[in-house]
N, C-alpha and C positions, 0 to 999 in steps of 0.2 A: 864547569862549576863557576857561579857566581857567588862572591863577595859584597856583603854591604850591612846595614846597621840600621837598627830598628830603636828607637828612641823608648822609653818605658817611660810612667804615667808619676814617678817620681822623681824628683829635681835631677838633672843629672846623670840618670839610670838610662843605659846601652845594651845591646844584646848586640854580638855578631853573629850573622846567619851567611849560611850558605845552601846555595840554589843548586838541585839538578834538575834540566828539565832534557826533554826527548828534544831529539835535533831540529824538530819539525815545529817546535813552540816557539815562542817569542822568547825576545833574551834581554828586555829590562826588569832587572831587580826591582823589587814590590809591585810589579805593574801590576791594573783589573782590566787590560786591556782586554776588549772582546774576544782577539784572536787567542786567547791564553787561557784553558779551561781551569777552572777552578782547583787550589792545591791542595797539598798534604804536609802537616807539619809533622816532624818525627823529633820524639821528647826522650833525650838520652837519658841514662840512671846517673847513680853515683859514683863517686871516684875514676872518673872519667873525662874526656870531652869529649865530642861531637863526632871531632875528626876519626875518631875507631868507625861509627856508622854512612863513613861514603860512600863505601862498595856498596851495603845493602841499602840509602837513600838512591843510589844512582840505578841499580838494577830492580828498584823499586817504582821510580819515574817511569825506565822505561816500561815496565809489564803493564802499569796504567795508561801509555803514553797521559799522563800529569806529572807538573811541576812536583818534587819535593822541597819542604824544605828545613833544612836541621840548622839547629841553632845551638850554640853557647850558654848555657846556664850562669847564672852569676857566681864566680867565683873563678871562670875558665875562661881560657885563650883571652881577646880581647874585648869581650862584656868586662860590665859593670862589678866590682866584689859585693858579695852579699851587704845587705846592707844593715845597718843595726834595726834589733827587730825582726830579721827576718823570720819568713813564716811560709807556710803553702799560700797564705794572701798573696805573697810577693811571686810567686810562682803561676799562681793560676791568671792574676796581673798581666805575667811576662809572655803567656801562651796567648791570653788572648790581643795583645798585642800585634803578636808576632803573625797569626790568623789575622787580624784585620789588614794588617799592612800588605801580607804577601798575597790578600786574596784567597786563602785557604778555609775549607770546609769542612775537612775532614781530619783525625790526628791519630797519626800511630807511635807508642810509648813501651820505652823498657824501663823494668826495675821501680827507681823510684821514678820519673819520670810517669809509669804506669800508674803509681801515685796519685800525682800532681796532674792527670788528664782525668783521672774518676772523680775526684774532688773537683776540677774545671766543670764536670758535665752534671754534675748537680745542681750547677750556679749559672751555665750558660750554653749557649747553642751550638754544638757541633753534629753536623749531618752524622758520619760515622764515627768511630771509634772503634780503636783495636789494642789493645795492649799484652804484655807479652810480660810475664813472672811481675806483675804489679804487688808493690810493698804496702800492702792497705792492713794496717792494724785493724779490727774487728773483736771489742770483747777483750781488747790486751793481749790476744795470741802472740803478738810481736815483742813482748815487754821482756818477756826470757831473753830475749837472742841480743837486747841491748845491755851492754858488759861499760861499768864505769869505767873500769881498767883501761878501757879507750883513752874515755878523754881525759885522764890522769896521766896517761900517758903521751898525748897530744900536748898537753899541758907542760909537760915536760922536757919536750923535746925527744921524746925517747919513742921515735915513728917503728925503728922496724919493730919493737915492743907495741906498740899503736897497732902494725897490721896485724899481724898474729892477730891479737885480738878481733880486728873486725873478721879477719876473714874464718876465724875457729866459729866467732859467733853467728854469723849469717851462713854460715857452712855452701856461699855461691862460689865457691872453686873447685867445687866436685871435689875426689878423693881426697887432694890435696888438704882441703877443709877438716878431715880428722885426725891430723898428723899435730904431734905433742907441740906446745909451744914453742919451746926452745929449738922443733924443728920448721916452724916458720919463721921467727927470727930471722936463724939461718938465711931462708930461702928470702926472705925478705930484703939482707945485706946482699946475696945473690943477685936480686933482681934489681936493687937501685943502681948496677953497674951499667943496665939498659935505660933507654931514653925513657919506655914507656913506663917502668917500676921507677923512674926520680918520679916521674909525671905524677902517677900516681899516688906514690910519697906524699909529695906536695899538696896533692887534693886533700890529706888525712882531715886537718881543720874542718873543711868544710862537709863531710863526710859525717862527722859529730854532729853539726847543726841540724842536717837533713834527717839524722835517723831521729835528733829529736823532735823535728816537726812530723814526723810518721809518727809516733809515738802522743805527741800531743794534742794529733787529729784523731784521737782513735775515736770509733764508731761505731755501731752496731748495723746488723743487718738492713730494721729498719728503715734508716738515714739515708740509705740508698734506693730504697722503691720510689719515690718519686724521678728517676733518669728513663729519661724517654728517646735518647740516645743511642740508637742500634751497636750496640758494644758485642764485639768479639774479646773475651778472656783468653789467652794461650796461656800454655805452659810448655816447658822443655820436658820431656819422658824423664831427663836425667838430673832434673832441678832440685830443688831441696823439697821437698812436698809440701810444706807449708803454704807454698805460692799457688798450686794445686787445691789444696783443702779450702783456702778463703777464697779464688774463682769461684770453683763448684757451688759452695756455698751461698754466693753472692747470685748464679745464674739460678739455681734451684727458689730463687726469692725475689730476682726481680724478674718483672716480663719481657727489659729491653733488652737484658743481657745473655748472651750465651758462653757455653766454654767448652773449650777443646784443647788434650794434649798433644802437643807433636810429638811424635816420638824420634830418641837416637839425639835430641840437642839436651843441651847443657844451658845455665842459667844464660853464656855470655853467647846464647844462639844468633842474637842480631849482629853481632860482632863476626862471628866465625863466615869463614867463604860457603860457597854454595848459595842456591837460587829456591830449593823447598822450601823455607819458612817467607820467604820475599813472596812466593805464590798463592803461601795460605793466605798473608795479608791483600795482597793483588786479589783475589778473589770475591772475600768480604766485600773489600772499599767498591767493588764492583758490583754487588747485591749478588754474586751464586754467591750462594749459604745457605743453611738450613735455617728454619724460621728462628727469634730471637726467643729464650728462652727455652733450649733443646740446648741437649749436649751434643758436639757430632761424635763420630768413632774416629779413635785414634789412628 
């Protein structure tokens, strides 16, 4: 894995990314060297960093032998903090950015991530596209599942009060997700005793911001038939359905897009070990798939 930093197109503004590439490729960071076939950038969700998706960037690289490359959203590791203002501008900004520097053509995306690469692909050129439980408000479907009590409670200081809420209302923790408040609290002060639950903690602020720019992009079907962008939609079998119903939705309406669920994953599929959802994407980026605008079977 390579380290380095990607400059973004506002004063001051950094993204740190990291590189995996196959043994066999070159190894300077943002090279278009000839010997270095064209990359993949991989756009993590929320309340997260990066670093959750290096098993699957690296077992990713390899299946394509191409570079991946994942990156730091603003507000994480050593990027830039969001910056006032922020918005999906700042986001779709930051990807393509990070695509020109690293030489990348292609972009695979979780959650909101999944987002912020379908609003990219409306505005700019990416060969492929895949994303995976993408957070695309459509018609306001998304508006239910955003609870004030969050950022009242971010507001507050009162985060494991904060997660309960995100996580009852986004219901992406599997079972977990229906359990009474006061028993995510709970589980909440439980988990800030691990590195990854402070981490996570920590994100809560920015975690508000993003669900308001999903919520402030919302969109209709429409807005999205002009991408001409061979997009693969997944879903996990075990995900909240929501993520499911706007895919379908979206592949059923536009021509470039298709959707498929994987079965037996959970929202946090990119994250989890194993090599089946690394293969479904390996696949696409590679052109076997069914033609764009078909569902495949599960």
């Amino acid at each position: 894995m390579e380290t380095w930093t990607v400059e973004t197109n506002d004063a001051g503004g950094h993204l740190e990314v990291h590189s995996f590439r196959p043994a066999s490729a070159a190894t300077i960071p943002g090279s278009k060297a000839p010997a270095e076939t064209a990359g993949v950038v991989l756009v993590h969700g929320t309340l997260v960093t990066d670093a959750l998706y290096w098993p699957f960037a690296r077992t990713l690289s390899v299946m394509l032998g191409r570079p991946v490359h994942s990156y730091n959203r603003r507000g994480r590791g050593h990027s830039a903090p969001q910056p006032p203002g922020y918005s999906v501008d700042t986001e779709i900004a930051d990807l393509q950015a990070v695509m020109e520097k690293s030489g990348s053509t292609d972009v695979v995306a979780h959650s909101y991530g999944g987002f912020v690469a379908l609003q990219a692909a409306r505005r700019t050129t990416i060969n492929r596209l895949v994303t995976y439980d993408a957070a695309v408000s459509l018609s306001g479907n998304l508006s239910s599942r955003w609870r004030p009590e969050l950022e009242e409670a971010v507001t507050a200081g009162q985060l494991d009060q904060a997660w309960a809420h995100l996580v009852q209302g986004l219901g992406t923790a599997g079972p977990i997700s229906y359990l009474p408040l006061r028993a995510l609290r709970t589980l909440s002060v439980l988990s800030a005793q691990t590195r990854l639950g402070l981490e996570m903690r920590s994100l809560l602020p920015t975690a508000v911001v993003e669900m308001r720019a999903v919520l402030d992009a919302d969109a209709h079907i429409g807005d999205f038939t002009k991408i001409s962008t061979p997009t693969l939609m997944l879903s996990g079998g075990w995900s909240p359905s929501y993520f499911a119903e706007t895919a379908r939705a979206l592949a059923g309406a536009v021509p470039a897009i298709a959707f498929a669920q994987v079965p037996l994953q959970f929202h946090e599929g990119p994250l989890r070990p194993g090599r089946r959802l690394a293969a479904r994407v390996a696949r696409f980026l590679s052109g076997n798939h069914l033609p764009v605008g078909q569902a495949e079977a599960t």
